[in-house]
N, C-alpha and C positions, 0 to 999 in steps of 0.2 A: 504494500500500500504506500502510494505515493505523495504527498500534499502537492502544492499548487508551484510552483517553482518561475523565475525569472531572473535567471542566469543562477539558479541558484535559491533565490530568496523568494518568498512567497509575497505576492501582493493582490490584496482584494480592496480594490476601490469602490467606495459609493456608502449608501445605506443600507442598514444590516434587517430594518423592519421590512414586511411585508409591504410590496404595492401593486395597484395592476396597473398592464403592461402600458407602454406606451402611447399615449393619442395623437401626440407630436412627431414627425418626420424627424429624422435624425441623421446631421453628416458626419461623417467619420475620416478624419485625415488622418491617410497613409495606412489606412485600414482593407486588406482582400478578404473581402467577403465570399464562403465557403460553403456552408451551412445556418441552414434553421433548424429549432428543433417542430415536432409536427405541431407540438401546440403555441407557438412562438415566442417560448418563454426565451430558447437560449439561441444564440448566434454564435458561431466561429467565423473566425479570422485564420489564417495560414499562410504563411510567407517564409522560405527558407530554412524550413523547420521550426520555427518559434509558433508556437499559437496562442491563442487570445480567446477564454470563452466568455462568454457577456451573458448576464441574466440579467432581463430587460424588466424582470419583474423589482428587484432589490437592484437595480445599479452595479452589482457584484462585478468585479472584473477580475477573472486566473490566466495571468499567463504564465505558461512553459515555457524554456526553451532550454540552449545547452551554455553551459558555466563558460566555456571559453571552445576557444579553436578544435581542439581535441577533442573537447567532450562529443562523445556519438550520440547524446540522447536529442532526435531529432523525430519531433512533435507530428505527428497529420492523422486525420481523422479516414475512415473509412471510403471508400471510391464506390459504394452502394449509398442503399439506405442506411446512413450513419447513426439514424437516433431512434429510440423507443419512441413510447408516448408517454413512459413515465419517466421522461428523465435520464437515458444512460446513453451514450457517446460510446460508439467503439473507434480504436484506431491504433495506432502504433507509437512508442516512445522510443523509439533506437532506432538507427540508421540503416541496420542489418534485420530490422525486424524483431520487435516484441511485441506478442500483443496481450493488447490492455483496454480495460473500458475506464470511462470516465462516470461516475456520480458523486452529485454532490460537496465536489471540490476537491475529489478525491480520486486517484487513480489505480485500481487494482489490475493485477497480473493474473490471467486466466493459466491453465496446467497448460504447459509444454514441453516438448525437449528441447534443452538451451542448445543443441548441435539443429537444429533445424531453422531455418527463417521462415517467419509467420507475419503476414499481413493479412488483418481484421478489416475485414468488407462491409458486413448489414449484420443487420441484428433485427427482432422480428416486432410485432406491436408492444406484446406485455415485458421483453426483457430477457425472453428464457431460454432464445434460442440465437446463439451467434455463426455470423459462416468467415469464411476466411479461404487462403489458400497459404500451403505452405510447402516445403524442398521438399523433396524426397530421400529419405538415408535407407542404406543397406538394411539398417536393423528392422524398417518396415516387412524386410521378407518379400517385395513387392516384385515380379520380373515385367519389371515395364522400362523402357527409356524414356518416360514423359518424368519431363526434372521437376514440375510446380504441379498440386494433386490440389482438388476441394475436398474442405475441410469443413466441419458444425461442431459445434459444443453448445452442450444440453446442462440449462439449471436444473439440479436433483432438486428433491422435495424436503432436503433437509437444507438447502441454501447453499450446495457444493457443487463446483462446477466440472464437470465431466472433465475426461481426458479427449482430443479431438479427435473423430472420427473420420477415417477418411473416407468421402463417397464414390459410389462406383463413377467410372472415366471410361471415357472411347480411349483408346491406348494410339489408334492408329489415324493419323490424316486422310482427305480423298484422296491421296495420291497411293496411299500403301503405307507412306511410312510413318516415322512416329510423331505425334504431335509432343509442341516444346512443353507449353502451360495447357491446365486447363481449368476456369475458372469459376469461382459462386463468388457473386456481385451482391443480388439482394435475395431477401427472406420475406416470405407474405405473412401478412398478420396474424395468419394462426400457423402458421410457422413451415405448414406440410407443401411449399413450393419454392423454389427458390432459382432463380435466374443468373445465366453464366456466360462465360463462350469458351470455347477454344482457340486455341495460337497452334496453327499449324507448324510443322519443319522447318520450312525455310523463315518462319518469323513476317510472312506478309499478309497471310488470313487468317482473319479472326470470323468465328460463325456463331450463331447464337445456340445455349443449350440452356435446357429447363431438366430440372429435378423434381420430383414429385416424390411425397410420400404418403404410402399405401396403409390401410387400416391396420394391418399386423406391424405398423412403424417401422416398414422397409423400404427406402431409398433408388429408386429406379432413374433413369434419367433419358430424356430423346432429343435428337437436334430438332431447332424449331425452321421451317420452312427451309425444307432440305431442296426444295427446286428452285432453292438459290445457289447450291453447293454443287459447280461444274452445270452449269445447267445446260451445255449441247453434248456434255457424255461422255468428253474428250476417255479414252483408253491412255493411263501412266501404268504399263508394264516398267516393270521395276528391272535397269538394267542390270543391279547387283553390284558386286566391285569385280574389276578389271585386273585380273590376280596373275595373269600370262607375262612371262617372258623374252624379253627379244633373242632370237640364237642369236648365238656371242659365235662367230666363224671358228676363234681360238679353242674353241672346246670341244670343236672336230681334227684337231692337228694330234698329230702324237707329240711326245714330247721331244724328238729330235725334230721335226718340223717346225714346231712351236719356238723353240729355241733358234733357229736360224733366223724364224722372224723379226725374234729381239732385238739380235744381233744387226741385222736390217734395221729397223726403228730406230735403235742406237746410234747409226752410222745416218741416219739422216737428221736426227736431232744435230748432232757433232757440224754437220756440213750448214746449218745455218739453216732448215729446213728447205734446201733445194730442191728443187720438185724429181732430177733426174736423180736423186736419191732414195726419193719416196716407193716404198715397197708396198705391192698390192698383196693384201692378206689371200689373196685366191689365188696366186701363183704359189704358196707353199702348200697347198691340200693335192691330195690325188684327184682323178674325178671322181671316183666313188664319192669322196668326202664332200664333193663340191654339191654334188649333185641330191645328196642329202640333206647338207645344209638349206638347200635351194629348196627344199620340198618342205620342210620346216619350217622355212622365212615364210610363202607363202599360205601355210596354216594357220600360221602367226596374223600375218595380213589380214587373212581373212576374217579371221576372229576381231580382229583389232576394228574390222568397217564395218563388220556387222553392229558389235558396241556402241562406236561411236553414232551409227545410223539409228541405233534404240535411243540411246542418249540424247541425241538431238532431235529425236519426236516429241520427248519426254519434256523439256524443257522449252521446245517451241508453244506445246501446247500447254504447259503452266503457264508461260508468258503471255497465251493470247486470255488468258482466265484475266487480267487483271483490269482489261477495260471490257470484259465480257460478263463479270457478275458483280453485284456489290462488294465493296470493299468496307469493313466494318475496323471502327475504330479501337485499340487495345484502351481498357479501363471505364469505358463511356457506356454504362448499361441501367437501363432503372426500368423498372416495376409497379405496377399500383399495386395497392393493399390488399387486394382479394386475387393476385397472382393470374389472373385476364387478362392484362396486355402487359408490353413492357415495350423499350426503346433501346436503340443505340444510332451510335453518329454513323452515318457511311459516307465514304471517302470516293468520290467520282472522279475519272481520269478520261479524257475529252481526248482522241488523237486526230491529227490531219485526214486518216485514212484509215480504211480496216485490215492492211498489212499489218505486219510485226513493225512495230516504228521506233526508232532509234530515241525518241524522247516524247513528253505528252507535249501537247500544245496548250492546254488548260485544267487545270483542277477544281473542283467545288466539291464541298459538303452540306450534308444535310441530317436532321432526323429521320430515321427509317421505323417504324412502327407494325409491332406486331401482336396481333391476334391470338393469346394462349388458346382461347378455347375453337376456335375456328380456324386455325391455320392460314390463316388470310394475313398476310404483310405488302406493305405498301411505301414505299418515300411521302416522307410529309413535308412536301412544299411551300415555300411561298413567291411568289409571282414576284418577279423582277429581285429575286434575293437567292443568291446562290452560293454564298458561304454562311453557314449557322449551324451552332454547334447545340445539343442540347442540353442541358443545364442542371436540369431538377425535374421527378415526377411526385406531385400529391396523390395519396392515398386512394385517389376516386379518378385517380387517371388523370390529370391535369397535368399539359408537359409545359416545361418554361425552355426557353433557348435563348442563347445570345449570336448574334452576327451582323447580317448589314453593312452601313458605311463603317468603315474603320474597325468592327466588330465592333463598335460600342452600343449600337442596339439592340434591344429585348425584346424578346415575341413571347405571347401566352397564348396556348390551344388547349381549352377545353377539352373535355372527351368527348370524339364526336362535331365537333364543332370548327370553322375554320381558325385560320392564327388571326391575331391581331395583335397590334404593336401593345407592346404591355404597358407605354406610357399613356396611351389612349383608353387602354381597359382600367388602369387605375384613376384616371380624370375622373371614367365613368360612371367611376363606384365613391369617391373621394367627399373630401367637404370643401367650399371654398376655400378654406385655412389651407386644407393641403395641396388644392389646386396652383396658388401662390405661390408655396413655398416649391412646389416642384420647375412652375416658370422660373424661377430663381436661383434654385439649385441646381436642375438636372438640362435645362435648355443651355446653349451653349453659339453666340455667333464667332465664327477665325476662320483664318485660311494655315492651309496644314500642307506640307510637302511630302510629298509616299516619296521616300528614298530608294527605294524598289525602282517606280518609274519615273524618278526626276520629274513630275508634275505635281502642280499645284492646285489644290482643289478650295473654294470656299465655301461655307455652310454656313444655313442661317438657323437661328434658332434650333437645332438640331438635338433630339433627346437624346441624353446620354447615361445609360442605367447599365451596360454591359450585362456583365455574368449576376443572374439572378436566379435566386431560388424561392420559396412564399412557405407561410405555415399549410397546414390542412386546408382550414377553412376559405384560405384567402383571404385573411384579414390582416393581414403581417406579412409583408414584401421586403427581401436584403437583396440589394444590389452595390455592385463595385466595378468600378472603370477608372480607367489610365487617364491625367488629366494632360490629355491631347490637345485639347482649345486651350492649352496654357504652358508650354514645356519648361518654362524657368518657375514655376509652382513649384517648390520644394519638395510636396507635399507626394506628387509623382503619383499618388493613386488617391480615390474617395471609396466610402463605404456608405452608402444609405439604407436607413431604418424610415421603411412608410407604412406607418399602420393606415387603416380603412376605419370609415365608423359608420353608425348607422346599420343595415340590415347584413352590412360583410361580416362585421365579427359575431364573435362565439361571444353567447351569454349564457350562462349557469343558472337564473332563477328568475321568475318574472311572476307579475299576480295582478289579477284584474278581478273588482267587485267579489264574489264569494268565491273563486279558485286561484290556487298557487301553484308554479310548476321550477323544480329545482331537476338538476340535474348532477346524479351524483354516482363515484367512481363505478366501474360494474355494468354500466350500460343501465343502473338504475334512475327511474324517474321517482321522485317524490310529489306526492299528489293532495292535495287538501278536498275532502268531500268526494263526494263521487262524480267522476270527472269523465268523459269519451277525450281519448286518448287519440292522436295518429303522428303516426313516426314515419317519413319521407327519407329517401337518403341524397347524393349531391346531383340524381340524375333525374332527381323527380319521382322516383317511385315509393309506394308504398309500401314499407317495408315489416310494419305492426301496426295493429288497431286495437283496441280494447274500450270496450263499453260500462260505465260505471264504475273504472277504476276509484281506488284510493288507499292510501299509505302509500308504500314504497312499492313500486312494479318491478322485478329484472325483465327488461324487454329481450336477452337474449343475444343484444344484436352484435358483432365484430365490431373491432375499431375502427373508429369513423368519426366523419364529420356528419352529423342529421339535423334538420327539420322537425320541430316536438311541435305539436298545437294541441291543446287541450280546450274543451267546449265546456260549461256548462250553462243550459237556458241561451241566456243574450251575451255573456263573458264569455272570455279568449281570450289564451296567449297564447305566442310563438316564439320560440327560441330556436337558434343555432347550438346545439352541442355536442362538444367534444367527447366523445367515448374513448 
């Protein structure tokens, strides 16, 4: 167990009493914004290895990082879903890999072997279930060449955390051979799914895989939209290794022949390499020997072109895979909460021609979006924008991305729904206070020079939110971007905190005339009187109804963000809450 550390020393700024979260917009210099948590109490920061956690409810601030130069203790949080809903952080504290979760200002060490490297992915709603990948050692017993395996560790019932398990892996890439890594990113809310990819051999494809687990708690796993993987069928017979021989002429002479040749070679080194010195190794064989040698060079040949003419099938046709199917990003994978869809970035390679081409002509990226339960995937576009990365997914499917001019723009797509710029989605939702303060903060008039192409471009008013990620509900937006419209800004980067108010955020208890509606941990509603009940979830559906409730209900339902209205006679309320 580790306390809070900065360079060493522990420091927690702000106020120590309870408060709720922010209603004020908030900038942040020289602050990269990384992480929210789902209910947006907590924010990360990450840079360089040092992190920054922020609880927005107390002002709290813990930063990590490493005492000096030396020190390996190098800070980052998970490259999934990083945080429970009650509070726990996983991630890494050592440069080589330890993993560790964060709560409560505290950093504990989960079991491992200190001979293996272990980096900490997701973790699931309640806390109980962690995934990770980590090396492979001998003492696993494992006959695989796949060097990076997925990993989970399971909270016992006594509050002890399991030894990692490793889960079943494809051993083998489409080509035959072995994949490098193979990975668990995130974990669904109740824990029994969990989202991954593969790194093939040569280290250029990554595919997506899904893990499921089965009622007897057994671990199966399948690649997800496999008629992305080679999709025209290319044949990679596996040429093998090239283990053949050249005949050496020398090994057909006897050794009085042999020796005269020396004697020859000798005598033309001596003479300054004269050519009328130079001795043809085939003038000391017999013919027999010559003639043998000669029938063995060309078996040799033969074998030698056949190889190379496998070889070079093998590699032309990996080559033409790379502007022939999605190219999918290492590290860039996320999931919604009920393990139904999930994303990753794909990597687009544009060439002049549909030959083998000596270099691309252009690149773009995009989100690519896939279907758990229908196998349907698709590129999630947007029009006139062809670099964006994606960023963050909530619970209910909500993806965020950053790209556009400069990559400092932000997009939000709804599940379902198309993108829109995420400065226009928050106007939409916003208060005039916060509409202000974001023309002021986040717009942006300069002219900027792309070094790349020695031109000069000018912008006006231009929103600038970059890399964004949001709580569950939508009510709590972190964004961070390079301050580009200003390069002598010392500050070099900004961090913004935009909460919503009004109908976007999550509210815990409401009462009108003769009923009250609280909402409390459990997926419990607290109800005063008898009350008709209906619970929606973030797509609109009805998810529970209950007639005449009162006291405290378990509605049952997973973690989430919901819709509660409660009736009675002519009273009503509605709440957003967090489960």
């Amino acid at each position: 167990m580790r306390k809070s550390l900065l360079l060493g020393s522990v420091v927690i700024l702000g106020a120590t009493t309870m408060q709720a979260l922010p209603t004020a917009p908030q900038s942040l210099p020289k602050q990269t914004i990384t992480k929210i948590s789902p209910d947006g109490r907590y924010v990360v920061c990450e840079e360089y290895g040092v992190m920054m956690i922020t609880d927005l409810e107390t002002d709290n601030q813990y930063v990590y990082g490493p005492e000096s130069e030396s020190d390996m203790h190098f800070y980052t949080s998970g490259h999934g879903k990083a945080w429970s809903d009650n509070g726990i952080m996983v991630g890494n504290t050592m440069y080589d890999g330890c993993p560790e979760y964060w709560q409560n200002g505290e950093w504990h060490t989960l079991p491992y072997n200190a001979d293996r490297t272990i980096y900490l992915t997701g973790i699931n709603a309640d806390g109980s279930m962690i995934c990770g990948i980590g090396s492979v050692l001998a003492s696993d017993n494992l006959d695989t060449l796949v060097d990076v395996v997925p990993m989970i560790w399971t909270l016992g019932e006594d509050g002890n955390w399991s030894q990692p398990v490793i889960l079943p892996y494809p051993e083998i890439d489409f080509t035959g051979r072995p994949n490098q890594y193979v990975y668990a990113h995130v974990i669904s809310d109740d824990g029994k799914t969990i989202f991954g990819h593969t790194h093939d051999y040569s280290g250029r494809f990554n595919f997506p895989i899904l893990y499921e687990k089965d009622e007897k708690g057994e671990w199966s796993y399948r690649m997800v939209a496999e008629e992305l993987i080679n999709p025209n069928h290319y044949e990679f017979e596996d040429p093998g290794e090239f283990d053949m021989m050249q005949p050496n002429p020398e090994t057909y002479m006897n050794d009085e022949q042999l020796e005269d040749y020396h004697d020859a070679l000798e005598a033309y080194y001596a003479s300054g390499y004269q050519q009328e010195y130079y001795p043809d190794v085939y003038d000391y064989m017999t013919d027999e020997m010559y003639a043998r040698y000669q029938e063995d060079l060309a078996f040799y040949e033969t074998k030698a072109m056949e190889f190379n003419e496998l070889l070079e099938k093998f590699y032309i046709n990996f080559d033409k895979l790379t502007y022939e199917q999605p190219l999918f990003s290492m590290n860039v994978a996320y999931m919604d909460g009920k393990g139904t869809m999930a994303a990753m970035r794909q990597d687009r390679i544009v060439f002049d021609d549909t030959s083998i081409p000596e270099g691309p002509s252009q690149s773009f990226c995009n989100p690519y979006i896939f279907d758990l339960t229908t196998g349907e995937s698709a590129p999630a576009l947007i029009e006139g924008v062809d670099k964006f990365t994606p960023t963050a997914m909530t619970s209910d499917g909500t993806l965020l991305a950053y790209g556009g001019k400069l990559a400092s723009e932000a997009y939000i797509k709804l599940r379902d729904k198309e993108w829109l710029p995420l400065y226009d989605y928050i106007r939409s939702k916003a208060s005039e206070e916060v509409k202000s303060w974001m023309e002021e903060n986040i717009c942006h008039s300069f002219t900027y020079m792309d070094t790349d192409t020695g031109m000069a471009e000018t912008y006006e008013n231009l929103p600038m939110l970059g890399f964004s990620c949001a709580s569950d509900d939508l009510s709590i937006f972190a964004s961070s971007v390079d301050t580009l419209w200003d390069l002598q800004d010392e500050n070099y980067s900004y961090g913004y905190i935009i909460p919503l108010t009004g109908d976007s955020a999550v509210g815990t208890v409401a009462s009108d005339g003769n009923i009250s509606l609280k909402a409390l941990p459990g997926a419990v509603l607290a109800l005063s009187g008898k009350t008709d009940v209906e619970v929606y979830d973030m797509q609109g559906r009805r998810v529970f109804a209950a007639k005449d409730a009162e006291g405290n209900i378990n509605t049952g339902l997973a973690s989430g963000i919901y819709t509660v209205k409660a009736t009675y006679g002519s009273d009503s309320c509605v709440i957003k809450a967090l489960f």
